[in-house]
C-alpha positions as CSV (number, residue, x, y, z in Angstrom):
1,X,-194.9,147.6,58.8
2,X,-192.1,149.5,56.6
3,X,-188.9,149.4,57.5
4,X,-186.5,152.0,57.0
5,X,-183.5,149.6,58.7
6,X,-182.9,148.3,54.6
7,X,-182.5,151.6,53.4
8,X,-180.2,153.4,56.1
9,X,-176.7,153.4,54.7
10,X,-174.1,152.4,57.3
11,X,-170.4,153.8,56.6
12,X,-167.7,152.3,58.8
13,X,-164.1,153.3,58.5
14,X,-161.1,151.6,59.8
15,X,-157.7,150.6,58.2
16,X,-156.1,149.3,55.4
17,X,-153.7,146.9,54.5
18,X,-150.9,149.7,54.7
19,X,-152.1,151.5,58.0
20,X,-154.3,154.1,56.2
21,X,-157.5,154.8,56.9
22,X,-160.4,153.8,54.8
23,X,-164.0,153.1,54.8
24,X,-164.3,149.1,55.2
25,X,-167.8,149.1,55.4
26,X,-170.4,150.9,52.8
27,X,-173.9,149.6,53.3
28,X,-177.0,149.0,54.9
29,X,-177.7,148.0,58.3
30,X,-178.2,144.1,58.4
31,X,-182.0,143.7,58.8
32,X,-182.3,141.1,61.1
33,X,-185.7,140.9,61.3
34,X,-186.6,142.3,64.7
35,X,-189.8,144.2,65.2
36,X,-187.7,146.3,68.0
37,X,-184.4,147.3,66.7
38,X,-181.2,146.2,64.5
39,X,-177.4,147.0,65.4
40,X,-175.6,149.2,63.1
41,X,-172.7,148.3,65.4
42,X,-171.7,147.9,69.1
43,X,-168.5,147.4,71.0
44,X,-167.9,144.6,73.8
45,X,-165.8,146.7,76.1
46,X,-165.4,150.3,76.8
47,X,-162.7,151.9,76.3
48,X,-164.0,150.6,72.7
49,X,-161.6,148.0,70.9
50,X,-161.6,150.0,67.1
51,X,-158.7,147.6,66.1
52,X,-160.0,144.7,63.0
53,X,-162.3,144.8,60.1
54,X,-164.9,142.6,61.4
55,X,-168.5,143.6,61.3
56,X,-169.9,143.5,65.0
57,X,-173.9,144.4,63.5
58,X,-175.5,141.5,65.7
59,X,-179.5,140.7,65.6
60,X,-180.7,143.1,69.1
61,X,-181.1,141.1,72.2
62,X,-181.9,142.8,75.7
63,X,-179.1,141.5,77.0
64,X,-176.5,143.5,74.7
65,X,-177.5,146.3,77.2
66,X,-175.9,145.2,79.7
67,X,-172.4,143.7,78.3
68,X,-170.0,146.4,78.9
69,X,-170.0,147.8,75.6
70,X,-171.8,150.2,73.5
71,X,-174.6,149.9,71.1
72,X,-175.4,152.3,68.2
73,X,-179.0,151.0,66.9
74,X,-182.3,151.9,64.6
75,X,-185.2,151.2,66.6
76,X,-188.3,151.5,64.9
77,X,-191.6,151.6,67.1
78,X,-194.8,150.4,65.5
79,X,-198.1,152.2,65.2
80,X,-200.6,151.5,67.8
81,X,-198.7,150.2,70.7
82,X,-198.6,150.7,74.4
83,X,-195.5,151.3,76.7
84,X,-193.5,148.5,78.2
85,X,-192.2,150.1,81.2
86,X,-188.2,149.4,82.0
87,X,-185.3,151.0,83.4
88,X,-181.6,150.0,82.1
89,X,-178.5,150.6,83.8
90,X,-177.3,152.7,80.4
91,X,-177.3,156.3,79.3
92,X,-179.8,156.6,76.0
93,X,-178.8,158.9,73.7
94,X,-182.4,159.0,71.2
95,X,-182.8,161.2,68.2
96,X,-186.1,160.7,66.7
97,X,-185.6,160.3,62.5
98,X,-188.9,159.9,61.4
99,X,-192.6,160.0,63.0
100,X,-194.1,160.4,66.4
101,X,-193.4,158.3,70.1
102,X,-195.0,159.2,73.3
103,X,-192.2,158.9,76.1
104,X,-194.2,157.7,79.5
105,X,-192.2,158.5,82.8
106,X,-193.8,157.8,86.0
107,X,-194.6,161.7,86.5
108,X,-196.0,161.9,83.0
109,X,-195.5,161.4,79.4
110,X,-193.9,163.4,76.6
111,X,-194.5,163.3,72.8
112,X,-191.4,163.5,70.8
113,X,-191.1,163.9,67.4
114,X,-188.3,164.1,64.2
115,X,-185.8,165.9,65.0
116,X,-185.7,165.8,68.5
117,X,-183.3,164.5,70.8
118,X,-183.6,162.4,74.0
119,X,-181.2,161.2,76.9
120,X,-182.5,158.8,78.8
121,X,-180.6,158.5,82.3
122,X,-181.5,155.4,83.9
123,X,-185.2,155.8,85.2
124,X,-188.3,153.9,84.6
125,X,-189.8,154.8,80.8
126,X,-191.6,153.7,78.5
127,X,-192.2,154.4,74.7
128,X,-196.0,154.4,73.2
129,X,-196.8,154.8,70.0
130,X,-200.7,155.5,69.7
131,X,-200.2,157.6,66.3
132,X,-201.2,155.8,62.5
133,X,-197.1,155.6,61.3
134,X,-194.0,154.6,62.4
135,X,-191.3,155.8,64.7
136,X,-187.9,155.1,64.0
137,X,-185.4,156.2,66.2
138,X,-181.3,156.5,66.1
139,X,-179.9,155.3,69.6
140,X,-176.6,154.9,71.4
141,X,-176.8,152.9,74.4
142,X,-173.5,153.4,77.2
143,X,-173.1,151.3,80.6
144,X,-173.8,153.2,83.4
145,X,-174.7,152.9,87.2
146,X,-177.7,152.5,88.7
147,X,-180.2,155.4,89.6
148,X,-183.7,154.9,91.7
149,X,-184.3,150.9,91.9
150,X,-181.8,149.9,89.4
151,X,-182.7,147.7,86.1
152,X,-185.5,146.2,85.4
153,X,-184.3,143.9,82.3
């Protein structure tokens, strides 16, 4: 599978030793290896600690989701797969960078593609990817409360 997580450059800013601001990280995203998704950063809390120069890129686990914090992650999804069908208790801010993802709801499905964006609120979805390339997606995931049944992981 190619992954586009190596070649995504990943500027973080923050402050220098005299109280100016700078860029004190210029890179790519850590590739930690996950078939799902890798962290370009995430917060523990919210309102968002932006204090240290520390980088907080962390190998994607489920439960990141649901710590309080934020997440700002590439998620690529592969060719060929079928929807796992979740809900989160998170806003999901989505903007599709490259490729094709079918987006199944309970009412019905919807094929997004590059350049679109996508807020997910909450419900039951699923992402399918039945086309021959990739999908790789930006996303920023928030706490939030429940809606319909709740969370599902």
């Amino acid at each position: 599978m190619e992954r586009m997580i190596s070649t995504c450059r990943r500027v973080v800013t923050g402050l220098d030793d005299e109280g100016r601001s700078c860029v004190v990280i210029d890179g790519p995203i850590p590739d930690f290896e996950s078939a799902i998704a890798a962290y370009a950063w995430r917060t523990e809390s919210l309102p968002a600690d932006n204090s240290g120069r520390e980088d907080t890129a962390v190998p994607y686990e489920i439960d990141h989701l649901h710590s309080g914090g934020s997440n700002f992650a590439l998620c690529t999804f592969p060719p060929c797969t079928e929807a796992y069908m979740h809900a989160t208790d998170t806003i999901d801010y989505l903007v599709v960078l490259k490729g094709r993802v079918c987006m199944v709801l309970e009412a019905g499905e919807v094929t997004v593609g590059a350049g679109d964006f996508v807020v997910v609120r909450g419900v039951m979805h699923g992402w399918r990817n039945p086309f021959d390339e990739p999908c790789v997606c930006a996303v920023v995931n928030l706490p939030a409360g429940p809606v319909g049944g709740g969370r599902t992981i």
